[in-house]
N, C-alpha and C positions, 0 to 999 in steps of 0.2 A: 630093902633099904629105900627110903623115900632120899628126895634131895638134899632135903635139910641134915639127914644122916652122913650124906658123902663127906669125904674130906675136901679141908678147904684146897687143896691144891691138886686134885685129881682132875686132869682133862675131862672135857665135855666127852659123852660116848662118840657123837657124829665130828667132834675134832674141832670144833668152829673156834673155841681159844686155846689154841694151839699155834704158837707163832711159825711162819716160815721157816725152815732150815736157813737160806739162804737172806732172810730181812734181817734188816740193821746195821751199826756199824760193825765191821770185823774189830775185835778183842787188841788189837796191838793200834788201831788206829785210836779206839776208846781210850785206852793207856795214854797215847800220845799226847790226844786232844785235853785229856787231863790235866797233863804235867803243864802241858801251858795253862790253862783255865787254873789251877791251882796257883802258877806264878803270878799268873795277871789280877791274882786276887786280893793282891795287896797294893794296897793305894803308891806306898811309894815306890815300890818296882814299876807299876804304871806313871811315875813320876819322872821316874829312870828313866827308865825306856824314853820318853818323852823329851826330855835333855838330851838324849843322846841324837834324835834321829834330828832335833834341832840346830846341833852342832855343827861347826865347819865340816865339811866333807864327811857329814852324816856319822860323825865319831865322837867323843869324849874320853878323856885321860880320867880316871878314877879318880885323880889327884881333883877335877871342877867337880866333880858330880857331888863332894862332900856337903861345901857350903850351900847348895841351892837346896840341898832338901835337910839339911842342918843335923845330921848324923856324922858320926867318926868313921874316918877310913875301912876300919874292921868292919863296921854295922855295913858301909856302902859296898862291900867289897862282898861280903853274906851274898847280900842282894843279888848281887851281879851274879854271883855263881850259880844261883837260883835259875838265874832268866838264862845264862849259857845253859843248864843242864836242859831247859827247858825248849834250847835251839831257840832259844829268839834274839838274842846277839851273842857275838863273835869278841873272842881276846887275845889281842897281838899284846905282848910283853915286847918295851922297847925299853929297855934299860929297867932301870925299878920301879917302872909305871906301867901299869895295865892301860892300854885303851880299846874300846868297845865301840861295835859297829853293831848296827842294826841289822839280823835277816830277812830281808823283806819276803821269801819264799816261803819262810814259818807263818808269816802274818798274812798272808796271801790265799796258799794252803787249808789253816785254819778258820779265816772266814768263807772259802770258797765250802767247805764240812760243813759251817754254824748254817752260810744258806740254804743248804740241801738238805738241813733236818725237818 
């Protein structure tokens, strides 16, 4: 069998592309760093987010976040649960209003990952 015969995905004999056991990121952090990178990928979650860490005491009621980025409660509310599932803000229920705080340890965390790729 010459080279060009091998399969495309058969190791080199001497091993030379053959990844580490131990390189890269472990499988639940990739996951992680995902779910945020997937929330953050939409313009007005990063809009969100953004209102919020702005706010008085680095919060916002669900009830402002509607008008500044010109959606309806339900659409704003989607959002939100997006970026909690995501661990990047946090939702105290005070009566029949959600208000949302920022993690800053998700957003710390994950650029402290982004620098060290």
């Amino acid at each position: 069998m010459t080279i060009t015969d091998a399969p495309i995905d058969a190791p080199a004999a001497d091993g030379c592309c053959a990844p580490e056991a131990d390189a890269g990121m472990p499988r639940d952090e990739a996951e992680r760093l995902a779910k945020v990178g997937k929330a953050l990928g939409d313009p007005t979650r990063v809009r969100l987010l953004s209102l919020i860490a702005a706010g008085a005491r680095g919060e916002a009621c669900v009830c402002d976040l509607t008008a500044p980025v010109g959606l309806s409660q339900g659409t704003v509310s989607h959002h939100m649960r997006v970026l909690a599932e995501a661990g990047l803000v946090e939702r105290e229920q005070r009566g029949k209003w959600a208000y949302y705080s920022v993690v800053r340890g998700t957003l710390e965390q994950t650029a402290a990952v982004l620098r060290g790729l």
